[in-house]
Structure formats: structure tokens, C-alpha cells
C-alpha positions as CSV (number, residue, x, y, z in Angstrom):
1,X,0.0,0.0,0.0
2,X,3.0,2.5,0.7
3,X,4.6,1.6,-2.6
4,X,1.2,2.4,-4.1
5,X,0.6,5.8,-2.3
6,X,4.3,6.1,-3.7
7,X,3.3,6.0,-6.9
8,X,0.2,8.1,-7.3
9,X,1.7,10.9,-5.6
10,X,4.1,11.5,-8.5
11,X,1.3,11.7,-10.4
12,X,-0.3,15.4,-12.0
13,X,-3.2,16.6,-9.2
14,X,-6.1,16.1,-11.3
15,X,-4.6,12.3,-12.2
16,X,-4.5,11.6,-8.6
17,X,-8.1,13.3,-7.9
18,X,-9.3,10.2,-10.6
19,X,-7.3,7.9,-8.9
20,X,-9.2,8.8,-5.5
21,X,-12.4,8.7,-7.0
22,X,-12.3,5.5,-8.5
23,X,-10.6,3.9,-5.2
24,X,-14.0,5.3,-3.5
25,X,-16.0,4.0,-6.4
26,X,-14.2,0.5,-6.4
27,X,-14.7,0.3,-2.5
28,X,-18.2,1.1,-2.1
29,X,-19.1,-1.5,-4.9
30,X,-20.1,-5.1,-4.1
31,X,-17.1,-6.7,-5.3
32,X,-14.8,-4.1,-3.3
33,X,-16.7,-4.8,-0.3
34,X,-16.7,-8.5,-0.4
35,X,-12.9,-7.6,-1.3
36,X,-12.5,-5.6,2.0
37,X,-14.3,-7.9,4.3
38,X,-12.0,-10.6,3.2
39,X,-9.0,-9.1,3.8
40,X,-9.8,-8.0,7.4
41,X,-11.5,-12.0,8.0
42,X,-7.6,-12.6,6.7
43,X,-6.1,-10.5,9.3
44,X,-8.0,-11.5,11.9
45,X,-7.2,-15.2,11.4
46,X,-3.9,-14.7,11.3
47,X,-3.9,-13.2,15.0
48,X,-3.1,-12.4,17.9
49,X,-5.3,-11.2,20.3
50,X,-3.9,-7.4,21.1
51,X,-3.3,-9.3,24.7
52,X,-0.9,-11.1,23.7
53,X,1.1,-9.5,22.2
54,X,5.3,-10.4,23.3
55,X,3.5,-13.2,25.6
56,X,5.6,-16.3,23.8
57,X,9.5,-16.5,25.0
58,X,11.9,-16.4,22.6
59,X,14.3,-18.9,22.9
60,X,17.7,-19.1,20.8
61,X,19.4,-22.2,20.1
62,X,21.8,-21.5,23.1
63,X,18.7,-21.3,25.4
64,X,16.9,-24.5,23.4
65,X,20.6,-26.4,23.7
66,X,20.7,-26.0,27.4
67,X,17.2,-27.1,28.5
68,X,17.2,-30.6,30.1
69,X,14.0,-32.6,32.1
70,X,17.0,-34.8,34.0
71,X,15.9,-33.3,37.0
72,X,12.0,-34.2,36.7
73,X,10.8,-36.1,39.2
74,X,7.1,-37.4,38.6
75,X,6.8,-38.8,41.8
76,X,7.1,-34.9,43.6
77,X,4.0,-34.0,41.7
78,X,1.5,-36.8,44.0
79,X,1.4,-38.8,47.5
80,X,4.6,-41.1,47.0
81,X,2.9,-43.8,49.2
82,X,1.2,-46.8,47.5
83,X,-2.2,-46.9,48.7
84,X,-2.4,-50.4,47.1
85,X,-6.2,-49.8,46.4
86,X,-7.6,-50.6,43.4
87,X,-7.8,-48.9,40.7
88,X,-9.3,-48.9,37.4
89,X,-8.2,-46.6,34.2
90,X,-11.1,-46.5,31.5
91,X,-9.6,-45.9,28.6
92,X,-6.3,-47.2,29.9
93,X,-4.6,-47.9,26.6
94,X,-5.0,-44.6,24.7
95,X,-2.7,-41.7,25.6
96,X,-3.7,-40.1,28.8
97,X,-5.1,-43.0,30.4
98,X,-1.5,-45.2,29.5
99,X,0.3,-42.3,31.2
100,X,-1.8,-43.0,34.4
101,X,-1.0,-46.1,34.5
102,X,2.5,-45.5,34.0
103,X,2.6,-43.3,37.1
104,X,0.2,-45.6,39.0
105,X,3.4,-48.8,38.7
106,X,6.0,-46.4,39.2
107,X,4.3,-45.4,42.4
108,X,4.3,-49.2,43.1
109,X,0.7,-49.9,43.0
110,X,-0.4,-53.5,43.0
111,X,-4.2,-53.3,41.5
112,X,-4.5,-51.5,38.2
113,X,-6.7,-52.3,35.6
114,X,-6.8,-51.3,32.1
115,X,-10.5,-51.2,29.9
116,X,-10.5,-50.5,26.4
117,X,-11.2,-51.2,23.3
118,X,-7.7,-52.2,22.4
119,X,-5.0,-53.5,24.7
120,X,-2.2,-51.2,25.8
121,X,0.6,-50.3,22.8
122,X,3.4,-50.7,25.9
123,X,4.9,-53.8,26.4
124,X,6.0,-52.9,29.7
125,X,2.1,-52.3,30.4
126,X,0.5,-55.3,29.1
127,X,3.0,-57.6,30.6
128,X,3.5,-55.8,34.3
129,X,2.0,-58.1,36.9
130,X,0.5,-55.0,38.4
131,X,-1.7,-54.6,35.4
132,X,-4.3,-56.3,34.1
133,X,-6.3,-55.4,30.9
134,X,-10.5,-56.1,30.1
135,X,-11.9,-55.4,26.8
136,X,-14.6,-53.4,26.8
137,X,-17.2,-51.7,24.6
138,X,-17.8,-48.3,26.9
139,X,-21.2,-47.7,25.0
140,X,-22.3,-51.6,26.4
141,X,-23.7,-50.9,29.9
142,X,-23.5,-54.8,30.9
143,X,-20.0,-55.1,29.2
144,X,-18.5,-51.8,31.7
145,X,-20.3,-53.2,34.4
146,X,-18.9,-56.6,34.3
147,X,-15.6,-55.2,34.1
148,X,-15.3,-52.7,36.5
149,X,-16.8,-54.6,39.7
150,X,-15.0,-57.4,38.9
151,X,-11.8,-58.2,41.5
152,X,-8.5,-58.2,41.4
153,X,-6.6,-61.1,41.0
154,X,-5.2,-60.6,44.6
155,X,-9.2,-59.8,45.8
156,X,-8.6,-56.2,45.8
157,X,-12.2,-54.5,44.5
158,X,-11.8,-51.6,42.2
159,X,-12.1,-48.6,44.6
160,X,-10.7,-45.6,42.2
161,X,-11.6,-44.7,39.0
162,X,-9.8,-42.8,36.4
163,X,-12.6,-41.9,33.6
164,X,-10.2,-40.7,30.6
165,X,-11.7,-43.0,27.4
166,X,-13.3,-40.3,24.6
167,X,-14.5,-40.0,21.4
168,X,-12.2,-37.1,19.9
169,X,-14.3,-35.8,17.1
170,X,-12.7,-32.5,17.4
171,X,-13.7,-31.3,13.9
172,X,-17.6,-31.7,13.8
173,X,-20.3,-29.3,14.8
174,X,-23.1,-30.1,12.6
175,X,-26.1,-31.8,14.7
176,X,-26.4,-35.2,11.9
177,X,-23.1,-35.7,13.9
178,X,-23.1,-35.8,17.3
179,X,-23.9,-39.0,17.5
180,X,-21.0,-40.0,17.1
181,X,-19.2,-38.4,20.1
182,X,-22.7,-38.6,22.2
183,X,-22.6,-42.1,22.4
184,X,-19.0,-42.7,23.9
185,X,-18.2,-39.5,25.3
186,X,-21.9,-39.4,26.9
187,X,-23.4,-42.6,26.8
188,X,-20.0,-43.9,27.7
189,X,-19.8,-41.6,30.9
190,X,-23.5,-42.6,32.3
191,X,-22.4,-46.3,31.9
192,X,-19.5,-45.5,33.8
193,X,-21.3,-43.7,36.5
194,X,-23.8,-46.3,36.9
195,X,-21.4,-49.6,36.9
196,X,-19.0,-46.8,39.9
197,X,-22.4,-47.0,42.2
198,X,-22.9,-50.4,42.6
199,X,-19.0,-50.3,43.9
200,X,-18.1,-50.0,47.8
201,X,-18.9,-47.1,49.2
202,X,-16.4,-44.3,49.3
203,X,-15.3,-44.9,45.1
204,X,-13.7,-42.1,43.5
205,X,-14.5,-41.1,40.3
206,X,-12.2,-39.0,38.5
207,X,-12.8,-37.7,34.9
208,X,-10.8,-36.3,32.2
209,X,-12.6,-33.7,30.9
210,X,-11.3,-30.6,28.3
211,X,-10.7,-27.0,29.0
212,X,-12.5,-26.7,25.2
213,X,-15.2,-26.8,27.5
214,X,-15.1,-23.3,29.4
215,X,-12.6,-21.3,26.8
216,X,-14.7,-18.9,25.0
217,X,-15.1,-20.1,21.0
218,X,-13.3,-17.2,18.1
219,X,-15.9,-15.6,16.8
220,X,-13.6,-14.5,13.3
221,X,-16.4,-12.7,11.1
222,X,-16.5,-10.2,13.9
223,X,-13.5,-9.2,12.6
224,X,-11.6,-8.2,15.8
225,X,-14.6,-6.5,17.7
226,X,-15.5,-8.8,19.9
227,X,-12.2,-7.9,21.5
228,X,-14.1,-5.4,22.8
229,X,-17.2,-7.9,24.6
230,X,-16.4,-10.2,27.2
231,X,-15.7,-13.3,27.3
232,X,-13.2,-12.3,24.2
233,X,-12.5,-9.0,25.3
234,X,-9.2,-11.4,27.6
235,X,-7.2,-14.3,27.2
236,X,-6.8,-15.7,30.7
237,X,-9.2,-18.4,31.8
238,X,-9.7,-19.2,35.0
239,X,-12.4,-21.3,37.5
240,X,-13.5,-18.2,38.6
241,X,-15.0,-17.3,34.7
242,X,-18.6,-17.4,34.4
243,X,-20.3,-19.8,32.4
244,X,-20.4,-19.6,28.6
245,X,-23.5,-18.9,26.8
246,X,-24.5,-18.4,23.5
247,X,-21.8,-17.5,20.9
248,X,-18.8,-17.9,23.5
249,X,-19.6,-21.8,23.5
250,X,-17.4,-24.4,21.6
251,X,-19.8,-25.6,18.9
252,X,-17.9,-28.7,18.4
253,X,-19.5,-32.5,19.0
254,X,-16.2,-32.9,21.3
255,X,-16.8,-29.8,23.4
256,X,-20.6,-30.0,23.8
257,X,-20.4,-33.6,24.5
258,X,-17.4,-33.5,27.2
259,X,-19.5,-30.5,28.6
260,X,-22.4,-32.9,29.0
261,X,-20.6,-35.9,30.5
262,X,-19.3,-33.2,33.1
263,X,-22.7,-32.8,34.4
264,X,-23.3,-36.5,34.7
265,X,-20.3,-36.8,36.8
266,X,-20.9,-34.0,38.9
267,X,-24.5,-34.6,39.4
268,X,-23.2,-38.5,40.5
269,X,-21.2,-36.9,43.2
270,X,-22.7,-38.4,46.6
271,X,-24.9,-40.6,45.1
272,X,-24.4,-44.4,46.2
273,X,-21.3,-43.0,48.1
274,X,-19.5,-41.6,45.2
275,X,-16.7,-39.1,45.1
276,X,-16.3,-37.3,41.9
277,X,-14.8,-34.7,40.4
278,X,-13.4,-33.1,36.4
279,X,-10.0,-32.3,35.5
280,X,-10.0,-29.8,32.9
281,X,-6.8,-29.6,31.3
282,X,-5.5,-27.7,28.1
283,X,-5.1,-25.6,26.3
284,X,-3.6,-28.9,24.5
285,X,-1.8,-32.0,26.3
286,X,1.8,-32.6,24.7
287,X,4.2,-35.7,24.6
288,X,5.2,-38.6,23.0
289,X,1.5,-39.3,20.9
290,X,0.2,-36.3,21.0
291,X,-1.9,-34.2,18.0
292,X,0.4,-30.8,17.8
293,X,4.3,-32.4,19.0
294,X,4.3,-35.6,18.0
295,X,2.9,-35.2,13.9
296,X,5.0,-32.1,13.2
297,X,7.8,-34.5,14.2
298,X,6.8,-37.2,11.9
299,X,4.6,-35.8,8.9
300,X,6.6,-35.4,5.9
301,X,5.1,-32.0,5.4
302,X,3.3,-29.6,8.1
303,X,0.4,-27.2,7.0
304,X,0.9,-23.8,8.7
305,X,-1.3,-21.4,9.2
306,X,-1.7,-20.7,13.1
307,X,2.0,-19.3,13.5
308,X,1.0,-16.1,15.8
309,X,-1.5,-17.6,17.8
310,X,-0.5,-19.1,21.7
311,X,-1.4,-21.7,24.5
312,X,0.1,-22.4,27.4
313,X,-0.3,-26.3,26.9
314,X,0.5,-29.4,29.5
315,X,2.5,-32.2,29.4
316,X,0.8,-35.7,29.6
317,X,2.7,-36.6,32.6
318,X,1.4,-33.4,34.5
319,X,-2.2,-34.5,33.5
320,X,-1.8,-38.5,34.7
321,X,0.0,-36.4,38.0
322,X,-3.2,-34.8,38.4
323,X,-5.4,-37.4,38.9
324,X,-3.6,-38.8,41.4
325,X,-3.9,-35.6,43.3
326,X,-7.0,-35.3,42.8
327,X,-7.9,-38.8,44.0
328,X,-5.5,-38.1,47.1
329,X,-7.8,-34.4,47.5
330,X,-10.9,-36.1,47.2
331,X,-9.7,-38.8,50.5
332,X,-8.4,-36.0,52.7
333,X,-10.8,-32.9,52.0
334,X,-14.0,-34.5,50.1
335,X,-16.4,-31.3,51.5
336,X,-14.0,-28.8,49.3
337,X,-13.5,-30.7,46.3
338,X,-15.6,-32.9,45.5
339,X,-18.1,-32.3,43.1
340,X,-15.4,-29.8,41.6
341,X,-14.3,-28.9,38.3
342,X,-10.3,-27.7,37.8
343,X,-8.5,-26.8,35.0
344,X,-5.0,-27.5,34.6
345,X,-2.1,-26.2,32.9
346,X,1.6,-26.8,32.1
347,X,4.6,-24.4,33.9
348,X,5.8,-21.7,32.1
349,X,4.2,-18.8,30.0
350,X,2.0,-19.5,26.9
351,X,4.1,-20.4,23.4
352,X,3.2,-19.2,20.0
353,X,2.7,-21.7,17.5
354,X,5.6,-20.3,15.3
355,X,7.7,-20.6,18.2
356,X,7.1,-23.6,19.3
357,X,7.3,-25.5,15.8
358,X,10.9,-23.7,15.2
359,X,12.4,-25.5,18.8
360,X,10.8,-28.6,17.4
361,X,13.1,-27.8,14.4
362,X,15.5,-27.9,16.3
363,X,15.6,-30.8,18.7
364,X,14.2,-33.1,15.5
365,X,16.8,-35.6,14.1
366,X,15.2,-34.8,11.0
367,X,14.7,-31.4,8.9
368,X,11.3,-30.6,9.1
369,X,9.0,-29.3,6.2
370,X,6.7,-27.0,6.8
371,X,4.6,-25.2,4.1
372,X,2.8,-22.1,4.6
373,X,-0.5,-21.5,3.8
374,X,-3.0,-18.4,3.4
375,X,-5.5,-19.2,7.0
376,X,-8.0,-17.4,4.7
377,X,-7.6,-20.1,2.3
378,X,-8.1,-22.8,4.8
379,X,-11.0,-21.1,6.1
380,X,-13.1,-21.2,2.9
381,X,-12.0,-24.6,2.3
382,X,-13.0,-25.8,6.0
383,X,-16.3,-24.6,5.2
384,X,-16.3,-26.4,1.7
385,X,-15.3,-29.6,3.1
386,X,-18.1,-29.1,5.9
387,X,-20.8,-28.2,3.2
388,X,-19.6,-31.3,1.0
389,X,-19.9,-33.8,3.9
390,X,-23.4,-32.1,4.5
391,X,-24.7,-32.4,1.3
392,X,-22.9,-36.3,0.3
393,X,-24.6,-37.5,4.1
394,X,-27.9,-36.7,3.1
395,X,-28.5,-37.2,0.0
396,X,-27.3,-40.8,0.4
397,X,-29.3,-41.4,3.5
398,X,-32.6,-41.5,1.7
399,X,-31.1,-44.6,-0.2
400,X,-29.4,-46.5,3.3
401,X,-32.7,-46.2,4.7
402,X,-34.0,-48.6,2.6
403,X,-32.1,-50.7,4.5
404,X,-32.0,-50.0,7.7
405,X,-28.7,-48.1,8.5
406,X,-27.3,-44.8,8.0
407,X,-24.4,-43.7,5.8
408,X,-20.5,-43.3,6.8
409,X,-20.1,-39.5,8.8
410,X,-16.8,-39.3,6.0
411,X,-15.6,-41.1,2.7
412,X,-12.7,-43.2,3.4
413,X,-10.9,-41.5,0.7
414,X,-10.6,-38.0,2.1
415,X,-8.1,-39.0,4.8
416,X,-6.8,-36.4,7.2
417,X,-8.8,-34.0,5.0
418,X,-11.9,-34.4,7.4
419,X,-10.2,-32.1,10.0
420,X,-10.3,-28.9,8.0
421,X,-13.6,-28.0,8.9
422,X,-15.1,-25.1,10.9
423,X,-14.8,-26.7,14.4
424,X,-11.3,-27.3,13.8
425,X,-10.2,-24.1,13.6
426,X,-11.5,-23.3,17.1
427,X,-8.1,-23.7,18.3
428,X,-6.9,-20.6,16.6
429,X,-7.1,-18.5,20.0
430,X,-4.5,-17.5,22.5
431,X,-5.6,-18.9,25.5
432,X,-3.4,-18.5,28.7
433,X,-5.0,-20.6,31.6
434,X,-4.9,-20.1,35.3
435,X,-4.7,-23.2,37.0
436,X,-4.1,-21.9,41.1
437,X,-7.4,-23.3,42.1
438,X,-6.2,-26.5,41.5
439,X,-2.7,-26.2,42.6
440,X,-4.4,-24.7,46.1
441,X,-7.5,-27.2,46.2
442,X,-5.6,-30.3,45.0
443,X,-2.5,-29.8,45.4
444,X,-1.6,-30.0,41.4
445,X,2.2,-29.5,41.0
446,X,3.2,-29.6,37.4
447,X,6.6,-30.5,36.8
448,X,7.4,-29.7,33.2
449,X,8.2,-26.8,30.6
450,X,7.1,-26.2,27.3
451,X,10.7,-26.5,25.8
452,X,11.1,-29.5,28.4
453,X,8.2,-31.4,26.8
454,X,9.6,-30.9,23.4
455,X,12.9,-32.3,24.1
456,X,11.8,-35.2,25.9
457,X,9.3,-36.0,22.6
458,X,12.0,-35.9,20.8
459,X,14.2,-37.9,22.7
460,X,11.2,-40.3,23.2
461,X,10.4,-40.7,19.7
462,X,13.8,-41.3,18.3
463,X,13.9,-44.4,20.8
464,X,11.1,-45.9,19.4
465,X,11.9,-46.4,16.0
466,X,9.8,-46.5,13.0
467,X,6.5,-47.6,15.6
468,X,5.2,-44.3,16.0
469,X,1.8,-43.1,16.5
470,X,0.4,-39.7,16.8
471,X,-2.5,-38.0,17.5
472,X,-4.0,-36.9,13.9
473,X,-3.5,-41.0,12.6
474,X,-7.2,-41.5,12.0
475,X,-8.6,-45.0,12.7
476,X,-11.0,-46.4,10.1
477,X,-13.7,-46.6,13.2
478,X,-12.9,-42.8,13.7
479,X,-13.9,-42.0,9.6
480,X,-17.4,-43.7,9.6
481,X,-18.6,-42.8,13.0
482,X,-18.9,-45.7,14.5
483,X,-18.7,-46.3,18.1
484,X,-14.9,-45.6,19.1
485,X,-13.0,-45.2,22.8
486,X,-9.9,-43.0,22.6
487,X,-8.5,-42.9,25.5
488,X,-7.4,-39.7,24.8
489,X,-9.3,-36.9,26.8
């Protein structure tokens, strides 16, 4: 634009007096105002929030080079004590409910069980004499039931359980979908709950819930004046934030459904004896497996188009910690916790995705691609995508119903395309969460930094070989909407 103001001043007056007036013209027509309005939706997708400005660190590579996690000690974060009781981790094969159970044996627990849909990936888990594994379909009320009241081999009955199995549908909104996460996510929770009464009295019921729940949704065809409205007028979330309602609340299936399942598991506290309470963690959970770490390390190509925006995110081991202290809260002060809600964070301040994809760069054993791309172009194509899925879903259901059953939620053929969609793009926020609530209530200790969780994924992924899974691998269950347990809260 300054090159063009350049230019026109050199031109004669009355040139430059056309010039203006066919700028104005141009503008006030319908194509320059569709022209306009997209460049400001551009801008304000490309962030940040004018409160966050300078929030990510900057980090050289003398900084990156000399952060370690040697001195990390999960055990500080929870009671060290066994408490030998035992314990039951739904969802216990998928990624935050393996990390659990990880911290549950290093503890030296005795009685931990493991129910999924798919036995644990670890070796080390499936053949520890600590841990025992059940399959089980979490939307089959008589197949969660059987396994959760069951004993322990050494007579133990299950006393604690950690609820983290979900169905991560993270980029649907529309309603011919929620089914899909409803029945797991939901359905799943009440079969839970109801299997956790019929249990001694005095269980504990802990469930992994999101903070997608409770941080206000982007509203970009505002074009940067709701920074002016609460809830978006900040960036800091806290328990102490009112409710969402209306247009601050997530409209995606994973969101509205977690939200749900909440108030199941809240409204269960007391009832039949039960202590309960929700861990909200976010803005995202890193490590070894994760969505954002994890497949920029291994895609051969990464998308960008978030780079400005920020999160302060936590590491996988800091959630499985908090579980633990929050089963340990809800034995010594069940009057003040339970019942609760807490979200959860990682230490540090919030990272920018630019940021934190260039130390990636750098601790990866590989050179990593990543290909910039307009958001504004990803924006219109979310919605295509979104209006194609619409349109191929019902005009084929007419034609399944003849037979009784519905058509896939996706084609098989469009891949990892299903995630650029509307709801997706939900994440592009900054989002800076207070977690003290919890750190007072429940005495949550996080033990890791961003640049600390980076460097042990890499680390952790280079010592696994060519085995490695990530959170954006989408199982063929996952395309068609049928019934699936992530354990992946």
C-alpha cells in the first residue's frame, strides 16, 4: 500500500483526484466490499489477540541447547505412598489413560486395571504383573459393568476410577453428527457412573474432561470487535469465569459432549457413596503421541497457518499427576473438592505456534518441512469440506434407509482431509489458563516446561523407531462414526 501511495503521488493533481475517486468507487461496490471484508477475516485469522502481544519467550538455540528434564521427578507431583487400592483406568490404553497407568506402577501400586477397546501399545504395560487389561465396549452398559466390579486377582475390589476414554471428534459441529461423540463420550460416561455405584462405598471417580469446555469459542467474522465484549475481550481463563453462553460456547461435538458428560459426573457426586470430580486440562496436552508435537515430528510435510497464535499447553505426565492428586484431594478434604471442576495447565508462559514449531526444528533428528498457507484459504476450504460432507450425508441417506442403516459420517478416501472443517479451527485463540485453584484445592504440581516437553518428545520418539503413533492418525472406526474409545481426553 505505501509503494502504491508512492506511486500516485508523483502523479499530475487532477490524475491523482481520478485515482481517489475511482478507489471510492471501487470500494463502495459489491465486489470491493466482499474484497474488503476478506482481507480484514484474513487478518483476523492470522492473529493475535492485542493481549498477547510479546507473551511467547523467545528462545535461541543457546537457550533450546541448554534445557534438560533430568531433574524431573514425577513422583514430587503426587502422594509417593502406595495406597495399594484398586484402581481402574477407562480408557487405559489410549494416551492419557497409558500415562496413568504408568505413574500408577511407578508409584508401586499392586491393583490397576486397564479397559478398552484395544489393549495397551506398551509392552511394559500389558505384561506388568501389576496390570491387568479387560476389553470393553464403553457404550455396552453390561460389558462396563462386568468389568469394572470385577476383583483383582489378589481380591482387591476396584475402589478408584480414572474416567479418561473419549471420542475425539474435534472437527464436527453439525447436529447429523453428534452421535458419534454422544454415544461414547456421553453414553459412555453414564455407563461408567452407573457400573462406579454399585462399587463400595467411598469410590472415586475422576474424569478427564477438556478445558474446550469453558474457553470462549473465536468468533472471526467479527473481525476483531469482539475484542471489545467479554468473554473475548481477555485471554486468561480461569475457574473463577462465568459460564459460557450463547456464541462464546465451543460448537464442536467434542466440546458440547465432554461439557455434558461433566454434568453427569458432577451430578453423581454423593450418590451411592460416590466421590467425583473433572479435571480440565488444556489448552492442549503434549508428549510422546500427541496431536500438535508428536505429527509435526513425523509428517513429511506440516500445514501452517496458526503461527501467531498461543497456548500455554500441558505435558501428559502433569495431567496423569493430576489425577492422582486429585484422588488423594478427594480422600483427605472431600467437603471442598468434591463435586469440583479444575482446570489445569503446564509451567511456564503460553508459546506461539511459530515458536514452538521452530524448537521442534531444532531438537528433531530430521529437517522438518513445513509449508505455509493463506488461513483465509483454509478457512473457505473448512467450510467447503463441511458443506460437501453435508450435502454427500444426506443425499445418500434416503437410499441407506431402505435398508435400515445410515451412511458413513466421511468417505474413506478423504483421509486427514476431514479435519479442515469449521470446528477445527476453534483452536486458533491465544488462550493463557490459570490453574491456582487446583494447585491450592488439589494440590496439582506440574513438573514440566514447554521447551522440556519438546525435548523429551523428541528424545522419546527417536527411541522408538519406525512404531510411531500420533494423535492426527485417523482409525477407520474414527472415519465412519462408529462407536470408538480414545483414551485420549
Amino acid at each position: 500500500m505505501e509503494s502504491l501511495r508512492h506511486h500516485v503521488l508523483r502523479l499530475p493533481p487532477f490524475v491523482q483526484q481520478l485515482v481517489l475517486v475511482g478507489l471510492v468507487a471501487f470500494s463502495a461496490s459489491p465486489v470491493g466490499i466482499l474484497i474488503g471484508a476478506l482481507l480484514d477475516l484474513s487478518r483476523r485469522l492470522r492473529g493475535p489477540h492485542p493481549r498477547a502481544a510479546q507473551l511467547s519467550p523467545n528462545y535461541n538455540e543457546d537457550d533450546l541447547d541448554r534445557v534438560s528434564y533430568a531433574n524431573v521427578d514425577m513422583l514430587n507431583a503426587i502422594p509417593r505412598e502406595p495406597t495399594h487400592a484398586g484402581y481402574v483406568v477407562v480408557g487405559g490404553s489410549g494416551f492419557v489413560g497409558s500415562y496413568i497407568v504408568r505413574l500408577l506402577v511407578l508409584r508401586g501400586e499392586t491393583n490397576v486395571r486397564v479397559l478398552d477397546i484395544v489393549p495397551p501399545h506398551e509392552d511394559f504395560l500389558a505384561s506388568h504383573p501389576a496390570v491387568t487389561y479387560t476389553k470393553v465396549d464403553i457404550t455396552s452398559p453390561s460389558s462396563v459393568h462386568a468389568a469394572l466390579v470385577a476383583s483383582f486377582p489378589s481380591g482387591a475390589l476396584p475402589s478408584v476410577i480414572f474416567h479418561t476414554a473419549a471420542a475425539i471428534r474435534f472437527w464436527e459441529r453439525a447436529a447429523y453428527t453428534f452421535g458419534a461423540s454422544h454415544r461414547v463420550n456421553v453414553l459412555g460416561t453414564a455407563a461408567v457412573l452407573e457400573a462406579a455405584k454399585k462399587l463400595q462405598t467411598g469410590a472415586i471417580v475422576v474424569y478427564t474432561s477438556s478445558a474446550d469446555v469453558v474457553v470462549p469459542a473465536p468468533r472471526f467474522m467479527q473481525n476483531g470487535k469482539d475484542y471489545h465484549e467479554p468473554p473475548w475481550d481477555k485471554i486468561s481463563i480461569s475457574d473463577d469465569d462465568a459460564p459460557l453462553n450463547g456464541p462464546a460456547k465451543s460448537t464442536s461435538c467434542y466440546a458440547r459432549s465432554k461439557l455434558m458428560a461433566e454434568r453427569l459426573v458432577l451430578e453423581a457426586n454423593s450418590a451411592g457413596g460416590l466421590r467425583t470430580g473433572c479435571l480440565r486440562p488444556g489448552q492442549t496436552i503434549t508428549g510422546p503421541s500427541d496431536r500438535f508435537y508428536t505429527s509435526t515430528l513425523v509428517l513429511p510435510r506440516v500445514p501452517v497457518f496458526d503461527g501467531l497464535w498461543s497456548h500455554t499447553n500441558v505435558c501428559v505426565w502433569d495431567v496423569a499427576a493430576a489425577h492422582l492428586a486429585f484422588e488423594d484431594a478427594l480422600r483427605r478434604d472431600p467437603t471442598n473438592v468434591s463435586g469440583e471442576t479444575f482446570l489445569i495447565t503446564g509451567n511456564g508462559p503460553p508459546w506461539s505456534m511459530h515458536n514452538s514449531r521452530a524448537a521442534l526444528k531444532f531438537y528433531s533428528r530430521r529437517d522438518l518441512i513445513f509449508d505455509d498457507i493463506p488461513p483465509l484459504l483454509i478457512f473457505l476450504l473448512a467450510h467447503a469440506v463441511e458443506g460437501f460432507l453435508f450435502l454427500r450425508y444426506h443425499s445418500l441417506f434416503p437410499f441407506f434407509a431402505l435398508t435400515g442403516k445410515r451412511p458413513s459420517l466421511t468417505p474413506e478416501w478423504m483421509g486427514q482431509l476431514i479435519y479442515i472443517q469449521p470446528a477445527t479451527l476453534e483452536y486458533m485463540r491465544d488462550v493463557v489458563i490459570d490453574d491456582s485453584r487446583a494447585r491450592k484445592m488439589i494440590g496439582y504440581k506440574p513438573q514440566w516446561e514447554t521447551a522440556q516437553i519438546m525435548k523429551y518428545t523428541v528424545d522419546q520418539l527417536g527411541s522408538e523407531g519406525n512404531d510411531v503413533r500420533h494423535g492426527l492418525q485417523l482409525s477407520p472406526q474414527q472415519s465412519d462414526g462408529s462407536p470408538t474409545v480414545v483414551g485420549n481426553a
